[in-house]
Structure formats: C-alpha cells, structure tokens
MIPA-423311 format. One line per 2 residues: their letters; for each residue x negated, y, z negated of N, C-alpha, C. Coordinates in pm, whole numbers, plus 32768, in hexadecimal, padded with zeros to 4 digits. Each point is the difference from the previous one (the first is absolute). Example, Ala and Ser with C-alpha at 12.3 -4.5 7.8 and 13.67 -1.06 7.14 Angstrom:
BEGIN
as) 7AD9,7DC7,7CF4,8059,8077,8000,7FA6,8078,8000; 8023,8069,8048,7FAE,8077,7FFA,804D,806D,7FB7
END
This chain:
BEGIN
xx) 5587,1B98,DC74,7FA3,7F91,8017,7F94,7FFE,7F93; 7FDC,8080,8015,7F7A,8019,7F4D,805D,7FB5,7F92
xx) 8078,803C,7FF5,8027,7FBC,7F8D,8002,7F91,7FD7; 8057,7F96,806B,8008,7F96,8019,7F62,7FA7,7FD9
xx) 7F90,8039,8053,7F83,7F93,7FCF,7FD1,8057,7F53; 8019,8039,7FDE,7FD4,8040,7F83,8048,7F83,7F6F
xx) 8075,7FE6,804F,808B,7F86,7FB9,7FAB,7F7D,7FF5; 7FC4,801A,8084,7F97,7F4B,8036,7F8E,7FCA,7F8E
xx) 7FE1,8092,8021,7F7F,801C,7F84,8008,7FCD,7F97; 805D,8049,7FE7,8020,7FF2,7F4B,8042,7F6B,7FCF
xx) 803D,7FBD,806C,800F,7F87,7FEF,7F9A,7F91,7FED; 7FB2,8013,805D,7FB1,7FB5,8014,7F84,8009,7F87
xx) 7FEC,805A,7FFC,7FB7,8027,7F5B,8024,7FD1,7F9B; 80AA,7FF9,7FE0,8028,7FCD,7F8D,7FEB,7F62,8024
xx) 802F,7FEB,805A,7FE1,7F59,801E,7F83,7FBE,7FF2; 7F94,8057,7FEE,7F62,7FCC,7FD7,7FDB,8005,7F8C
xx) 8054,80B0,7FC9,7FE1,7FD8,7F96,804B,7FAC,7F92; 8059,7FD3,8032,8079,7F9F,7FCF,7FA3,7F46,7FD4
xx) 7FB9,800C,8086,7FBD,7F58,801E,7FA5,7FFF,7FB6; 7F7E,8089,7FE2,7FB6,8010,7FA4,8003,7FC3,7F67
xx) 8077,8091,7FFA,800F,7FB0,7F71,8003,7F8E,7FF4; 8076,7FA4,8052,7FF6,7F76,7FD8,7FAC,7FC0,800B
xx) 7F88,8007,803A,7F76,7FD7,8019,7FB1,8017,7F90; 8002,807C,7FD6,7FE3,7FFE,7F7A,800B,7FD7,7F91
xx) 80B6,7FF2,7FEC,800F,7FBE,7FAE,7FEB,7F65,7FEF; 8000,7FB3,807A,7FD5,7F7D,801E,7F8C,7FFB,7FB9
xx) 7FB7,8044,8056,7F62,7FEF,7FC4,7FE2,801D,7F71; 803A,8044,7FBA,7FD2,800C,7F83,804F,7FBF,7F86
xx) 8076,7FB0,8038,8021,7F96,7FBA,8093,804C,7FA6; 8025,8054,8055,8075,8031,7FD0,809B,7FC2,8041
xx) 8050,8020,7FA9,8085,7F82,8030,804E,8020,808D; 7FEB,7FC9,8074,8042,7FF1,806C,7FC8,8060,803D
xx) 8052,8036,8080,800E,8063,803A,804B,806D,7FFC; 801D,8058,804E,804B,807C,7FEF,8064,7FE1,7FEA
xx) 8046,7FB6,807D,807A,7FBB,7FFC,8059,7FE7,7FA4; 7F78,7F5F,7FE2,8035,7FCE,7F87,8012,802A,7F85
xx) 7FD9,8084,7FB8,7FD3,8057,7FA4,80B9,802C,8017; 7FF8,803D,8065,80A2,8049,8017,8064,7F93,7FEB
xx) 8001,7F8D,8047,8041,7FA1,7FE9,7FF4,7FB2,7F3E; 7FA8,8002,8002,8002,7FF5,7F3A,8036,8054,7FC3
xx) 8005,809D,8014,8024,805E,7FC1,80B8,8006,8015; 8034,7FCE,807C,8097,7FD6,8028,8038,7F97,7F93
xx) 7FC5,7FAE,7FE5,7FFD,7F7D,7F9E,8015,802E,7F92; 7F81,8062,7FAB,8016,8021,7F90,804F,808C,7FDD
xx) 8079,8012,8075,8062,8060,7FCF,8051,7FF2,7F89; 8011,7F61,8011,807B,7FD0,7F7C,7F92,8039,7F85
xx) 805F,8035,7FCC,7FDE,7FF4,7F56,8015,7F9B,7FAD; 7FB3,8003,7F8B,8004,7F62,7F90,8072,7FF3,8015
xx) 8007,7F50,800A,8077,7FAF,7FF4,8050,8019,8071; 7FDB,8032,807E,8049,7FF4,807D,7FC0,7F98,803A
xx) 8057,7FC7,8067,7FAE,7FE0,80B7,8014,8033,8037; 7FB2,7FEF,806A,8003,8057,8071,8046,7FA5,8064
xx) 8073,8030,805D,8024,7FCE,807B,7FE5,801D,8095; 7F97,7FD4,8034,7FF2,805B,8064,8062,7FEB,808E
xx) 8042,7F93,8011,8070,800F,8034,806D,802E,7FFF; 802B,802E,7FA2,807C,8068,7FDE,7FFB,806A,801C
xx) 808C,8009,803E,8003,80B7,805D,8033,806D,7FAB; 803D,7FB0,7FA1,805D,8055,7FA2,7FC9,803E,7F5B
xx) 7F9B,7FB8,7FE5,7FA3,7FF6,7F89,7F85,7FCC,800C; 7FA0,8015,7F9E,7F5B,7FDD,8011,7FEF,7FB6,7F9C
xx) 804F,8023,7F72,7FB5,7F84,7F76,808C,7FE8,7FCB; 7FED,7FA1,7F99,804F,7FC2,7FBA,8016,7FE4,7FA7
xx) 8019,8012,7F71,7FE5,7FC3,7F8D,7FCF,7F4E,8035; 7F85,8017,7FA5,8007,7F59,8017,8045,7F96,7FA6
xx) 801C,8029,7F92,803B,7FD7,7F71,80C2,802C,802C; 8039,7FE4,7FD5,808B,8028,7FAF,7FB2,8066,7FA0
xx) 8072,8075,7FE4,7FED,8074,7FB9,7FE1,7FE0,7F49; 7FAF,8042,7FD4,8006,8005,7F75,7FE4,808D,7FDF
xx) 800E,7FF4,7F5F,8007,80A1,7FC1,7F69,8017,7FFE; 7FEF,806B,7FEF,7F5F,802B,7FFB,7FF9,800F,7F57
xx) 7F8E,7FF8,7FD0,7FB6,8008,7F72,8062,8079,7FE1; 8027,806D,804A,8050,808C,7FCE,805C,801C,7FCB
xx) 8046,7F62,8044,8082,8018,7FE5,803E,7FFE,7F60; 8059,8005,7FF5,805D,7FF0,7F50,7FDD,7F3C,7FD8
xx) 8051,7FBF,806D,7FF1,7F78,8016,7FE4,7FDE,8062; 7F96,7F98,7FD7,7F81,7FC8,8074,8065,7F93,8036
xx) 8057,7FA1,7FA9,8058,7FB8,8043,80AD,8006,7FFA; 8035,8064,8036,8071,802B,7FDB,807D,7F98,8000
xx) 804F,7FF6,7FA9,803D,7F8C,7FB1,80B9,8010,801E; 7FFE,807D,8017,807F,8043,8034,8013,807D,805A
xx) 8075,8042,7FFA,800B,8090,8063,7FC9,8049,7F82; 801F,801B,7FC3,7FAD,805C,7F8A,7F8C,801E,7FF6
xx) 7FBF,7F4C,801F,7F36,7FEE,8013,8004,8086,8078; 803F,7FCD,8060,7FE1,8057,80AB,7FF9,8082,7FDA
xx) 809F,8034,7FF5,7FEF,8095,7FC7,7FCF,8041,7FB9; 7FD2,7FB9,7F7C,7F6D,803E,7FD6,7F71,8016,8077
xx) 8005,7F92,8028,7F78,8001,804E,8004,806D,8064; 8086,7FF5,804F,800C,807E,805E,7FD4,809A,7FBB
xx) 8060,802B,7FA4,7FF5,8067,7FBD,7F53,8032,7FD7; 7FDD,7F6A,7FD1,7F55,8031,7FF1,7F92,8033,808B
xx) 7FDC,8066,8036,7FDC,8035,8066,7F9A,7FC3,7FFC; 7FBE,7FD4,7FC9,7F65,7FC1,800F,8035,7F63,8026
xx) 8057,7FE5,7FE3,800A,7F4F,8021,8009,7FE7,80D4; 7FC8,7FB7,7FE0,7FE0,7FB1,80BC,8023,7FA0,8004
xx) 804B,7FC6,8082,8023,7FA3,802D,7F71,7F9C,8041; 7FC2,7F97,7FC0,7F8A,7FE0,8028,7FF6,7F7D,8033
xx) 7F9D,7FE0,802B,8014,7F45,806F,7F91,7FC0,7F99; 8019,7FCA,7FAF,7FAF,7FC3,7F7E,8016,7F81,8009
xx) 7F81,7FAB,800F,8020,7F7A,8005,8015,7FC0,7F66; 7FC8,804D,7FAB,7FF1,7FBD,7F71,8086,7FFC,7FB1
xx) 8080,8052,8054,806D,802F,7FAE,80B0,7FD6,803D; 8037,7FEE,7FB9,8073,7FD3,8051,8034,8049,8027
xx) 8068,8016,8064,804D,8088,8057,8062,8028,7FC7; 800D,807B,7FF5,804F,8070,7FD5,8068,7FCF,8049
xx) 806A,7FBB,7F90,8091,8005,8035,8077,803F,7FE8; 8090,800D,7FB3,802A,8049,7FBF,8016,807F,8065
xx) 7FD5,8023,8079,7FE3,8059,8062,8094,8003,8050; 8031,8078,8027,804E,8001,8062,7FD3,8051,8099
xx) 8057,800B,804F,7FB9,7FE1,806C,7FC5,80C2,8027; 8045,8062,7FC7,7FE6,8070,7FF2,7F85,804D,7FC7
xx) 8009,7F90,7F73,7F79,800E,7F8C,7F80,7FC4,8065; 8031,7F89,803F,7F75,7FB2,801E,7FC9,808D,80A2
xx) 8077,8008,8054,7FB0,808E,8033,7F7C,8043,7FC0; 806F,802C,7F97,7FC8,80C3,7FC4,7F68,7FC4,7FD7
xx) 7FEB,7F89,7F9E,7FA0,7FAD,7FDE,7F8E,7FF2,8073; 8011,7FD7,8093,7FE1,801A,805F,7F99,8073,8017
xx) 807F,806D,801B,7FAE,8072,801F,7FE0,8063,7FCE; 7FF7,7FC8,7F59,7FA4,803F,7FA3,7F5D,7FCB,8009
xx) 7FF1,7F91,8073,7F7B,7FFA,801A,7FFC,8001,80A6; 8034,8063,802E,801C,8022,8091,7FFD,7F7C,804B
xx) 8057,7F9A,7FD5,8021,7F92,8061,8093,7FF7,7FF8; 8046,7FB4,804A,806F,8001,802F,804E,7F53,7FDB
xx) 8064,7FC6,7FED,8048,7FA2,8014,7FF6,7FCB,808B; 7FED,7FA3,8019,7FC7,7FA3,809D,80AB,8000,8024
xx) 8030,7FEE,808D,806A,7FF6,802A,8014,7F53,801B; 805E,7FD7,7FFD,803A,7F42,8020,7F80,7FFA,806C
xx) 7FFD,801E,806D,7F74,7F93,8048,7FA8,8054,8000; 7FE9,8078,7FB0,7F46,8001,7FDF,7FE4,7F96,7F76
xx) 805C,7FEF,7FDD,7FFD,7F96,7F8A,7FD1,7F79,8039; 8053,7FF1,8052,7FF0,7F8D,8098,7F72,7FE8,7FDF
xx) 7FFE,8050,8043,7F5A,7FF4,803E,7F77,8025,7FCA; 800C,7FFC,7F80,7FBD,7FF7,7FBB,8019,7F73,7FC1
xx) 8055,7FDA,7FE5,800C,7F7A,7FDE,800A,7F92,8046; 7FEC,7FEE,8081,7FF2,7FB0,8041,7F72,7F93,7FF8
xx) 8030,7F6D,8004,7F87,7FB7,7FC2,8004,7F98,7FB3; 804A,804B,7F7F,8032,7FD3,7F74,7FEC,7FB2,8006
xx) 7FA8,7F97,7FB8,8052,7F6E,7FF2,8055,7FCA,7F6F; 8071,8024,803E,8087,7FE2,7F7B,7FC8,7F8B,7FA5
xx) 7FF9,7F9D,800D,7FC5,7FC5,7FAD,7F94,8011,7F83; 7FBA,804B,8033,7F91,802A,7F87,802E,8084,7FB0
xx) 8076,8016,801B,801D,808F,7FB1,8067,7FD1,7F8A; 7FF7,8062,7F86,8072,7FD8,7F9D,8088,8016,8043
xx) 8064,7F92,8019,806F,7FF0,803E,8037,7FC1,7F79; 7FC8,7FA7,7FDD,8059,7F7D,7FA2,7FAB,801F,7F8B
xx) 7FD6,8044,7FB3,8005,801D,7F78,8050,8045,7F94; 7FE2,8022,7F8B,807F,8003,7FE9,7FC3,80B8,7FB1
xx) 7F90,802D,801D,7FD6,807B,7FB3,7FF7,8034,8089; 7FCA,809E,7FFD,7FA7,8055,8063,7F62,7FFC,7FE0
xx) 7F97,800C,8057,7F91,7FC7,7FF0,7FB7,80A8,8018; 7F6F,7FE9,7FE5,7FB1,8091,7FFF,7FD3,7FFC,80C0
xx) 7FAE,805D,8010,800A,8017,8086,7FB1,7F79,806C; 7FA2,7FC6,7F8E,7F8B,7F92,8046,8025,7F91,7FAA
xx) 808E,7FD7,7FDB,7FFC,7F82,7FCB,8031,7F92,8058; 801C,803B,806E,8046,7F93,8085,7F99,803B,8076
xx) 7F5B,7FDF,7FF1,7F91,804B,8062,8026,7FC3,8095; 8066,7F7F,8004,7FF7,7FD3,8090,8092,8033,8037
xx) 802A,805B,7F97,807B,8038,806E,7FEF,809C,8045; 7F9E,8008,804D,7FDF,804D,8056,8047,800B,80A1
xx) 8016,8098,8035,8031,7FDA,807D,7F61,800D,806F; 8023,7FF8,809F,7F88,8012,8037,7FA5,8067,7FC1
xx) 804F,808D,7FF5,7FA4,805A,8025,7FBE,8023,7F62; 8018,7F82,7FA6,7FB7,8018,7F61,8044,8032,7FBD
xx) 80AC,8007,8012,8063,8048,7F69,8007,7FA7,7FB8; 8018,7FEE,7F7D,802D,7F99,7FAD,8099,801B,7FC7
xx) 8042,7FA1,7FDA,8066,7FF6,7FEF,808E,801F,8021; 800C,8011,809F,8065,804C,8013,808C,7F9E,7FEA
xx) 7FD8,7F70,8008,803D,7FA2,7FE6,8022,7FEB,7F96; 8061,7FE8,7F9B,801B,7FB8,7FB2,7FC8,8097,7F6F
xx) 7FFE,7FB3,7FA6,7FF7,8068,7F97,805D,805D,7FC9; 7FFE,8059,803D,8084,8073,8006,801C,8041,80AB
xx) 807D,8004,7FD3,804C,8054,8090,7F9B,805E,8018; 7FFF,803F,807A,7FDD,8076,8010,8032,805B,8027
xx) 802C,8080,7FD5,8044,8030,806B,7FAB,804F,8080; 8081,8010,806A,7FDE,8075,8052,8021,804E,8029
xx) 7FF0,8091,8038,8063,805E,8025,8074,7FE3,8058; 8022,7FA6,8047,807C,8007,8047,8068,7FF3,7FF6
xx) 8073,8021,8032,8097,8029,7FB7,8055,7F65,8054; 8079,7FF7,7FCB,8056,7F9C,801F,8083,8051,800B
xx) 8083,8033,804A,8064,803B,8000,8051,7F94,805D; 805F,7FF8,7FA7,808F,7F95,804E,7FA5,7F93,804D
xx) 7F92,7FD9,7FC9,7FD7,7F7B,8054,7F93,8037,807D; 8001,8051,8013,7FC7,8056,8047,7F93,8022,7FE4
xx) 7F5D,7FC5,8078,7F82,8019,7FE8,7FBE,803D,8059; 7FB4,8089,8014,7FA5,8001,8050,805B,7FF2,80AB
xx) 80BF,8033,7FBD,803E,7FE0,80AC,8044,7F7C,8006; 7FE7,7FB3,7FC9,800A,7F59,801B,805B,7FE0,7FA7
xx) 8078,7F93,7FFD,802A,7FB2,7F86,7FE2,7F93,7FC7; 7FC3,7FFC,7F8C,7FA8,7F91,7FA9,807F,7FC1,8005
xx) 7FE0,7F66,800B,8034,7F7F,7FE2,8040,7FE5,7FA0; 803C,7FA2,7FE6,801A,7FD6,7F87,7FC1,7FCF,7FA4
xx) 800A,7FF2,7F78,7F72,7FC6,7F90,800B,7F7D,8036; 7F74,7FC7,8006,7FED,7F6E,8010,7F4E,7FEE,8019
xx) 7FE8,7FA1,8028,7FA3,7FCE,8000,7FB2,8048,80B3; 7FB3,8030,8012,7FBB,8035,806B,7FE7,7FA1,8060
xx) 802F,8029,8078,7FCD,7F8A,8084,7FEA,8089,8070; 7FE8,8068,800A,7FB8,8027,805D,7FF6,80B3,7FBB
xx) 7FA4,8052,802E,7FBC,808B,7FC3,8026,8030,8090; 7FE6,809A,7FA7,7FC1,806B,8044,7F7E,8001,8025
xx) 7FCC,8072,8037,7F54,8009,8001,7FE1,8041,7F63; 8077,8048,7FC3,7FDD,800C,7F5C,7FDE,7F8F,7FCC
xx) 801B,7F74,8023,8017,7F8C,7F8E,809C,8021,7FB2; 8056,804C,803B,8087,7FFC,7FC4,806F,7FAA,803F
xx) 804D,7F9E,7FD0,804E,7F7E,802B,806C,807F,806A; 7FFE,7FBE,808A,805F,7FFF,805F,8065,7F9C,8034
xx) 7FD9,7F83,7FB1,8035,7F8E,8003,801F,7FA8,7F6D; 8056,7FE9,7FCB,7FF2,7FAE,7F6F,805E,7F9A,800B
xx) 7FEA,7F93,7FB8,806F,7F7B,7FFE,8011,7FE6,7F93; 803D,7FB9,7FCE,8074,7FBE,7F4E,7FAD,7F97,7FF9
xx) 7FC0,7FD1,8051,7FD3,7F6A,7FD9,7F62,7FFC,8015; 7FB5,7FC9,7FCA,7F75,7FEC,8053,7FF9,7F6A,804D
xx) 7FC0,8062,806B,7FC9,7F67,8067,7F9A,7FE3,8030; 7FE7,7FB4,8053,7F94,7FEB,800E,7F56,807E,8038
xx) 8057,8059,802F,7FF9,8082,8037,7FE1,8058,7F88; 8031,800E,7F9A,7FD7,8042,7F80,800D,7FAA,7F98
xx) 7F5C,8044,7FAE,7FE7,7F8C,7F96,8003,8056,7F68; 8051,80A4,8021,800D,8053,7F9D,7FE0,8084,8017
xx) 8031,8022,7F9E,7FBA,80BD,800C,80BB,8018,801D; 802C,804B,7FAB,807B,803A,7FF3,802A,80C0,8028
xx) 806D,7FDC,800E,8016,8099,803B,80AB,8032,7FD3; 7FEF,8051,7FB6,8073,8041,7FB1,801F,809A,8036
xx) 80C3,7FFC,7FFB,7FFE,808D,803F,8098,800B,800C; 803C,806D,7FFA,808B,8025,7FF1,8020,8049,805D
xx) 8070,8001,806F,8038,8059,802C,8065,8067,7FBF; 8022,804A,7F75,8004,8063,7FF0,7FC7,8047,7FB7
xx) 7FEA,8065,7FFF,7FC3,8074,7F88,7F68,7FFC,803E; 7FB8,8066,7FBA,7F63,801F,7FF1,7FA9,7FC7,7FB0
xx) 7FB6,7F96,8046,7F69,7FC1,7FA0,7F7B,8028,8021; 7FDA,7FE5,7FDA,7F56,8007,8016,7FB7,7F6B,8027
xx) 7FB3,7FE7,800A,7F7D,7FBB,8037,7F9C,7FE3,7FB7; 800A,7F8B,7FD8,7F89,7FA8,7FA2,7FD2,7F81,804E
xx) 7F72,7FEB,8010,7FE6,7F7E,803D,7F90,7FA1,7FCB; 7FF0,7F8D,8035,7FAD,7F8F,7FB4,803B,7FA2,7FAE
xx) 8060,802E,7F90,8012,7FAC,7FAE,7FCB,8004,7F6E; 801A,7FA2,7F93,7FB0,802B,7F84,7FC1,7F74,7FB6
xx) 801B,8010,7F91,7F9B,7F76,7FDA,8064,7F84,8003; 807A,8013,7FFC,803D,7F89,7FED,8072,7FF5,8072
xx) 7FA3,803D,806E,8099,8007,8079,7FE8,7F4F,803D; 7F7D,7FB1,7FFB,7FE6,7F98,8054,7FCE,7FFB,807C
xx) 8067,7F85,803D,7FF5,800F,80A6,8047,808C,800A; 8062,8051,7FFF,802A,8070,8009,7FAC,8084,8012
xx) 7F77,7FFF,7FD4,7FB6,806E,801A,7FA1,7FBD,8090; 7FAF,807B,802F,7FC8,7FFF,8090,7FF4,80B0,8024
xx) 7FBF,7FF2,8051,7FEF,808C,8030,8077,8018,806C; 804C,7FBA,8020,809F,8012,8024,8056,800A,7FB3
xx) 8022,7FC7,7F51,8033,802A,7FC5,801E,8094,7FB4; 807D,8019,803E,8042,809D,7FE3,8064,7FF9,7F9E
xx) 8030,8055,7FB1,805C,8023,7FAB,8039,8077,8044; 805D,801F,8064,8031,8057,8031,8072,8036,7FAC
xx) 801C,8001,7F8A,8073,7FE5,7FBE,7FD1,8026,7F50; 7FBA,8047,8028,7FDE,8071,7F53,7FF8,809E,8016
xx) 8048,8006,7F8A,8024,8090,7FF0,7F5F,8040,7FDC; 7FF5,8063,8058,7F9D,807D,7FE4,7FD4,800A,7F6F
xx) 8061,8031,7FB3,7FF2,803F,7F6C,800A,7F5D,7F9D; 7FEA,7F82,804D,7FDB,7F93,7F7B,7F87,8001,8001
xx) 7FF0,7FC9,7F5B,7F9F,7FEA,8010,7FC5,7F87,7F73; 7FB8,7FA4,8025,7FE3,7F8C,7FB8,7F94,7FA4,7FEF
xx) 8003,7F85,7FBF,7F92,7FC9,7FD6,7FBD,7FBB,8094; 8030,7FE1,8058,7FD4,7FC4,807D,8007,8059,8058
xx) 7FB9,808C,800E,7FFF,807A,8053,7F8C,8064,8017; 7F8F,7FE3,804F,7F8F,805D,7FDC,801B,804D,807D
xx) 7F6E,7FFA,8024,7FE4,8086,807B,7F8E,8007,8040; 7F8E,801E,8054,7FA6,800B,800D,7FF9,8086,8073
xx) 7FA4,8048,8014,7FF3,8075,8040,7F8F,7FE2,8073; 8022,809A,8077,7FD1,7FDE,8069,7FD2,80B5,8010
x) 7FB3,7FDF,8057,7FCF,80A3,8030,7FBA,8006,8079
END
C-alpha cells in the first residue's frame, strides 16, 4: 500500500511539474507547450529532403524529390550503367532528394536498393508507394513531354501528403517481386487499362478498351517468368501514367533512361 501511494506521489509531481513548465514557457514567450515541443520534435525526425508521414504504419519519411546523385558522386547526372557503377563504387556518393537536379536513372532495381541503404533508407514497397502518392493531380505532372525535368519543374505535381513527382517523369521502382503472374498470393490480370485496385493501388481488374468508367492510367504484366515493380509512369507515358499505373512486367537487372527511384525509411 506504502508503495502504491509513493507511485501516486511521484505522478502527480511530474504532472505539475509537467503544467509548470508549460506555463512558463507560455509566459515567457517560448514556442508552444510541452506537448507541442514533443509533437514538433516527431515532425522534425525526417532528415533534409524527406516528409514526414504521420499516417503510415510501415514508414515515417520519404524522399520528397525522385532520387539524385549527391555532389560525391563520379557523375552528378549519370548518362548510362557505367555513370551508376562508377557512382556506386565511389563510397562517398549518396542517393539524395534534390529539387535542383534531375533523377538518377540508368539504375537497376538492386543498385537503386544498395543506393538506398547506403543512407539507411530502404526502397518503398507497391502500396507504401500508394500511399504516399495518393492526391496526384496527373495533369500537372510531366506525362506528355518529351525530356525528364529537375525535381521543382512540375511544382503542381504534388501528392496529398507533399511528395513531388511520383507521377510521370520517370518510373519508379519498388521492392516487390512478380513470379508466374503471381502477387502478394493473388493473380494479376491481364495488361490493359485499370478498372478496379487493390488497397495497394495495384489493378485487380483491367479491360482492352477504355470506357466510360476509365479515362486512363495503364497496367502491364505477364504471366510467365520473374519481374519486378515500377509505378507512376514517365514523361511520355500520357493518359497512361496515374498513381495506378504499374509496369508489372520488368526485369529486376534493367535498367534505363525512363527508370529512377526514390527512398523511404
């Protein structure tokens, strides 16, 4: 029983002196409360060039950019597999979220990992990709041009939670595997045009034709052999890109001019 109110005590102490402070800090014109101090300090976990998600169960930040090379690397804009593998090989080079620079493409889906978690972040999986990109508005993103653009040259293709570009520009990839058609348990559709998702944003439904029901956003995919997972679309996919548009139907080890990456942690 001593013990028990000794527990009371000490609670109740911290709880005054908890209100104090914030009383204090009120009064003397310092920012928020305790709370809010803890709650700011949750916010500013992301490091430069992340967001923060605070709804996500699976991750906390995001690149906010598509990936570029850091100042370290061999090549700041790598031009082939040669650019990459230099850059890899250089231990000082970083995979960075740079709005001023165009995205590191030329990447395969192994390299764009290791690239990853040489700055302890990870490749986003098909619907943490989702859901971070949810929002988009396809329209304002490079879909129908005919170059790749730097990270803030399409500023209104943002999703809700403040990513830029997951749309259009370059593919992205993500970690998830494709075997005999086979996803996550499930059998992906046939390539066509998307008329109904998963809770990933991955087509469970696709048709040959568009109707009135779909006004675009494409979905590609093979029932045999092993692919990988690229989504969004690139600069010249059109109506064909969307944050439903998948490429279920690329090999792991390609890698090319319409192919970036962006990282998650």
């Amino acid at each position: 029983m001593r013990f028990l109110k000794i527990i009371s005590i000490i609670i109740v102490a911290l709880t005054i002196t908890t209100l104090a402070i914030d009383a204090t800090d009120t009064l003397t014109g310092k920012g928020g409360t305790m709370l809010g101090q803890l709650i700011g300090s949750e916010v500013e976990m992301c490091p430069s060039g992340m967001i923060h998600v605070p709804a996500a169960l699976t991750f906390s930040c995001v690149d906010e950019f598509e990936v570029s090379a850091s100042n370290d690397c061999v090549t700041l804009v790598p031009e082939n597999q040669f650019d990459t593998e230099a850059n890899i090989n250089e231990n000082k080079c970083q995979a960075v979220s740079n709005s001023q620079r165009e995205p590191w493409r030329y990447i395969n889906r192994e390299q764009a990992a290791v690239m990853c978690a040489r700055s302890n972040k990870r490749l986003p999986s098909a619907a943490e990709w989702y859901q971070f990109s949810l929002g988009t508005e396809v329209e304002k993103c490079n879909t129908s041009g005919s170059n790749i653009a730097d990270g803030d040259f399409f500023p209104g293709c943002v999703s809700a939670v403040q990513v830029k570009n997951t749309v259009g520009n370059v593919w992205e990839w993500v970690n998830d595997d494709v075997i005999a058609g086979q996803y996550l348990g499930r059998q992906l559709p046939e390539t066509g045009y998307v008329k109904q998702v998963d809770n990933g944003g991955v087509a469970t439904v696709t048709i040959l034709e568009l109707d009135s029901e779909v006004t675009g956003e494409y979905f590609w995919s093979n029932q045999t052999g092993a692919f990988a997972i690229i989504r969004g679309g690139y600069h010249g996919s059109k109506t064909d890109a969307g944050v439903f548009a998948v490429h279920a139907h690329t090999l792991p080890t390609f890698s090319g001019t319409a192919i970036g990456f962006r990282c998650l942690r």
